[in-house]
C-alpha positions in Angstrom: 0.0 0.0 0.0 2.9 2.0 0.4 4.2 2.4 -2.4 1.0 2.7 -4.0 0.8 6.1 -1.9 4.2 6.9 -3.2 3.6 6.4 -6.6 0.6 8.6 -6.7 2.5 11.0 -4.5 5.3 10.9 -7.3 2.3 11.4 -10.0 1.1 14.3 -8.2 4.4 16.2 -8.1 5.3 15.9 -11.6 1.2 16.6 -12.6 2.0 19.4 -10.5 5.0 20.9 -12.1 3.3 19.9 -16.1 0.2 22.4 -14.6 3.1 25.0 -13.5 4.5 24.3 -17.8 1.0 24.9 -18.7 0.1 28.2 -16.5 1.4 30.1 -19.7 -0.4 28.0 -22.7 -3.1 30.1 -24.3 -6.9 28.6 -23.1 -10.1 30.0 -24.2 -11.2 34.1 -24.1 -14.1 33.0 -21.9 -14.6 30.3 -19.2 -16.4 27.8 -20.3 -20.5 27.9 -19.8 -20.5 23.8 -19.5 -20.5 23.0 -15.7 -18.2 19.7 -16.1 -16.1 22.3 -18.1 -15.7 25.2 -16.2 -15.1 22.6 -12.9 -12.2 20.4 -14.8 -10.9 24.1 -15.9 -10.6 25.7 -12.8 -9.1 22.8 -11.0 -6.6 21.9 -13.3 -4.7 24.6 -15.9 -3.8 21.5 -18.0 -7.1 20.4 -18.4 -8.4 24.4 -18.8 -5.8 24.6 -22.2 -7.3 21.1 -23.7 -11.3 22.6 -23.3 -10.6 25.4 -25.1 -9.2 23.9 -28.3 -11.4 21.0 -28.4 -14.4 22.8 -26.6 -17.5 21.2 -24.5 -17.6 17.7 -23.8 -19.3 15.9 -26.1 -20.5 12.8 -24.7 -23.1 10.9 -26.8 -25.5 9.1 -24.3 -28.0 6.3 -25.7 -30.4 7.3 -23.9 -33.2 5.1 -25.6 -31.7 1.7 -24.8 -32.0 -0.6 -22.0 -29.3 -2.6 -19.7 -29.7 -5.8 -21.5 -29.4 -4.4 -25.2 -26.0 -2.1 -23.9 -24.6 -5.7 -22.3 -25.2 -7.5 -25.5 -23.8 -5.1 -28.0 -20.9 -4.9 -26.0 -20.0 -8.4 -25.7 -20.6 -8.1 -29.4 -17.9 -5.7 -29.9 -15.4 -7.1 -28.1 -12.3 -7.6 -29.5 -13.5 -7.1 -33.1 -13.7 -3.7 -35.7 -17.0 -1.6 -34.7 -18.2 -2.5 -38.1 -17.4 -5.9 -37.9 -19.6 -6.2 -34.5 -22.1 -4.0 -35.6 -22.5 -6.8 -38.9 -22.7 -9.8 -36.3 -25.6 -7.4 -34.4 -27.5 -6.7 -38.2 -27.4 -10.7 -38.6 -28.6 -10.9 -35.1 -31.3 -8.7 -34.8 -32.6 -10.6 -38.7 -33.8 -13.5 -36.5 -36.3 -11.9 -35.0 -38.0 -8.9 -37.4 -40.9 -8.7 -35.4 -38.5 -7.0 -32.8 -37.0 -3.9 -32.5 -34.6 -5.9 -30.4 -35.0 -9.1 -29.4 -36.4 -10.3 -25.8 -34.1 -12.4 -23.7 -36.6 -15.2 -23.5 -36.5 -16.1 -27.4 -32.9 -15.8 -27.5 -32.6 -18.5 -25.1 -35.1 -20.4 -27.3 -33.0 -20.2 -30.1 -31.0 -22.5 -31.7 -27.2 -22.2 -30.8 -26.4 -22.7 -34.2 -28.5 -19.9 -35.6 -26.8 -17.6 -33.0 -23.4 -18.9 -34.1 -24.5 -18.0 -37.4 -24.5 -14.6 -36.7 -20.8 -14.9 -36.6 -20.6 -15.1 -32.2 -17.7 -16.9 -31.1 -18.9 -19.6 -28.6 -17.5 -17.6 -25.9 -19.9 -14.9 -26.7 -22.5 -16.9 -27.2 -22.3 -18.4 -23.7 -22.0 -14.7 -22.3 -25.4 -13.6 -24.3 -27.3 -16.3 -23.3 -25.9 -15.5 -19.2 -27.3 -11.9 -20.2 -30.4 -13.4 -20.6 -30.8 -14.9 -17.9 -29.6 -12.6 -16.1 -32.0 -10.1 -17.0 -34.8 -12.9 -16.7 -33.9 -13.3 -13.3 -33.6 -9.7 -12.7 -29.9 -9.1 -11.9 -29.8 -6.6 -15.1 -32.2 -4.4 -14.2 -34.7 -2.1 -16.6 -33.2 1.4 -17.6 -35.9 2.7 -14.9 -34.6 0.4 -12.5 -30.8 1.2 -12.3 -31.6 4.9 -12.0 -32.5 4.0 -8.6 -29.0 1.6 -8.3 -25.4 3.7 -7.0 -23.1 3.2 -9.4 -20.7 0.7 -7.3 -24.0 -1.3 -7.0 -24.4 -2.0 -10.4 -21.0 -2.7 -11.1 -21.2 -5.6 -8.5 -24.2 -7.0 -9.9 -23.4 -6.3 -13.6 -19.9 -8.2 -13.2 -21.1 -11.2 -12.1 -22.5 -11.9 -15.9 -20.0 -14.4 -17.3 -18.1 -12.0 -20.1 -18.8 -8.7 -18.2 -16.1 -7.0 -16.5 -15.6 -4.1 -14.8 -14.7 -1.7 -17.9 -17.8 -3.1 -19.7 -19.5 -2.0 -17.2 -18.1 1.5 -16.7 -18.7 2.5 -20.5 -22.6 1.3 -19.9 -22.8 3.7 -17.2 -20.8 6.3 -18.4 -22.4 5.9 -22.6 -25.9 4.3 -21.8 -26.9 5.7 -18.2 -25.4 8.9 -18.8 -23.4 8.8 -15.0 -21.3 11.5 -14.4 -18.8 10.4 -12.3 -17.2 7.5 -13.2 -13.3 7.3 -14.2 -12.7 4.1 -15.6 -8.7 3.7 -14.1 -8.1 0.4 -15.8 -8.7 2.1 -19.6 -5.5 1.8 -21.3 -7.1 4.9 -23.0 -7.8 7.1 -20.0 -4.3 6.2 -18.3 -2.6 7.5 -21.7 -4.8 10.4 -22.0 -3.0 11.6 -18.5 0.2 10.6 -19.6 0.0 12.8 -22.9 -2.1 15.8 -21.1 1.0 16.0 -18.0 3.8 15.4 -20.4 4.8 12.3 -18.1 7.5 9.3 -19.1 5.1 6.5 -17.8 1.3 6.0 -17.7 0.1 6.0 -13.9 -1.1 2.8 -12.5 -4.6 2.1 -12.3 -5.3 2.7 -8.4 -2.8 6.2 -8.6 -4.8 7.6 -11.1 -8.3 6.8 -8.5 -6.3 9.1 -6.1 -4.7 11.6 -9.1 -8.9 12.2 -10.4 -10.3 12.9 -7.1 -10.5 16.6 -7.8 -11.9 15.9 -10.8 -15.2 14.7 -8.7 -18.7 15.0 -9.4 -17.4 15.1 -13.2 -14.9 12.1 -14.1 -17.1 11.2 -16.4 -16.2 14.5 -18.6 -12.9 13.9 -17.5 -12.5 10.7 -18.9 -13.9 11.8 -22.6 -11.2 14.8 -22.5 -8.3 12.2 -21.9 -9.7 10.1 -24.8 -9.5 13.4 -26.8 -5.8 14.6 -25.4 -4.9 10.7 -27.0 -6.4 11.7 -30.1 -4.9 15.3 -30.2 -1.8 14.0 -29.9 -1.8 11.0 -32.8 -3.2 13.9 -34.4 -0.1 16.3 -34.3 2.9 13.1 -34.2 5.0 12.3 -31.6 6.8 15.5 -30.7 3.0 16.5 -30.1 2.6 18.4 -26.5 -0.6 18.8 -24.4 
């Protein structure tokens, strides 16, 4: 635990002398009128200079779409090419055109070799048809029912659907639910978007970077789509790119 303590400790002093680099760097004329913006801005210079060239966050929520579709589509797009998984989902969704998506119950009462059709591995298959269950039995709750569920909550619950872990999990709450305050420490993603942002050598490890987005609190959320967005600005402008 100690060194845990010191690591983050290390983290902070170097974040601290990147925000000192970054006092100077042009940031927008006015502060910025999104609340997750102006609170990331005036806690953190660094973050302040990355708002105003890439503006408001722009998190996309699906707000129309249940636990159990969000589960499915992302075990569907694991490890494969978005358009790749959303092609498997296209042949999926073609068993059952009376459905805008179909109901857990006749996916279970379908043949396996229909849903390996698809183009499901059986791995995935197995996790669909948990998800199923699952949300038969009513461990994945309705869209109105997790609104009444904390986030750590869900995650338990959630994670205990064979093929769901923890960052699955933290992308439904954050894309589908719309939560603002989740920071999802274990995204390769999220740890190099505060590498790239602080200038650092190293990434931080998962449970330093807990500690290192505390301030960021109630809006990690936003916090989290802005390091995705530092990663891209820098691929963007090379490798001799600066946040």
């Amino acid at each position: 635990m100690e060194h845990l303590v010191a690591n983050a400790a290390r983290l902070r002093t170097a974040s601290s002398a990147a925000i000192s680099r970054g006092m100077s760097t042009s940031v927008a004329k006015s502060r910025p009128v999104h609340e997750a913006s102006r609170h990331l801005s005036g806690v953190c210079p660094r973050f302040a200079a990355l708002i105003g060239r890439v503006g408001p966050p722009g998190l996309k929520i699906e707000r129309g779409r249940g636990l159990y579709e969000a589960l499915i589509r992302a075990i569907a797009h694991q490890q494969l090419h978005g358009r790749a998984a959303e092609a498997i989902l296209a042949r999926f969704a073609a068993l059952y055109p009376d459905e805008v998506f179909p109901a857990p119950d006749r996916v279970l009462d379908t043949d396996d070799a229909m849903l390996r059709g698809c183009g499901f591995s059986a791995a995935k298959l197995a996790a669909i048809q948990d998800i199923c269950r699952k949300a038969l039995d009513g461990t994945v709750p309705t869209r109105r029912q997790a609104t009444r569920l904390p986030d750590d909550e869900l995650i338990e619950r959630l994670t205990t659907i064979r093929g769901v872990g923890r960052w699955t999990v933290e992308m439904l709450l954050i894309f589908t639910l719309g939560r603002p305050d989740v920071l999802p420490v274990d995204d390769f993603g999220v740890r190099e978007g505060y590498r790239v942002l602080f200038e650092l050598e190293t990434q931080p490890k998962p449970r330093a970077l807990a500690e290192l987005g505390l301030p960021w609190a109630p809006y990690r959320s936003a916090a989290t789509w802005y390091l995705y967005r530092a990663v891209e600005e820098a691929r963007r402008q090379g490798p001799s790119s600066r946040a």
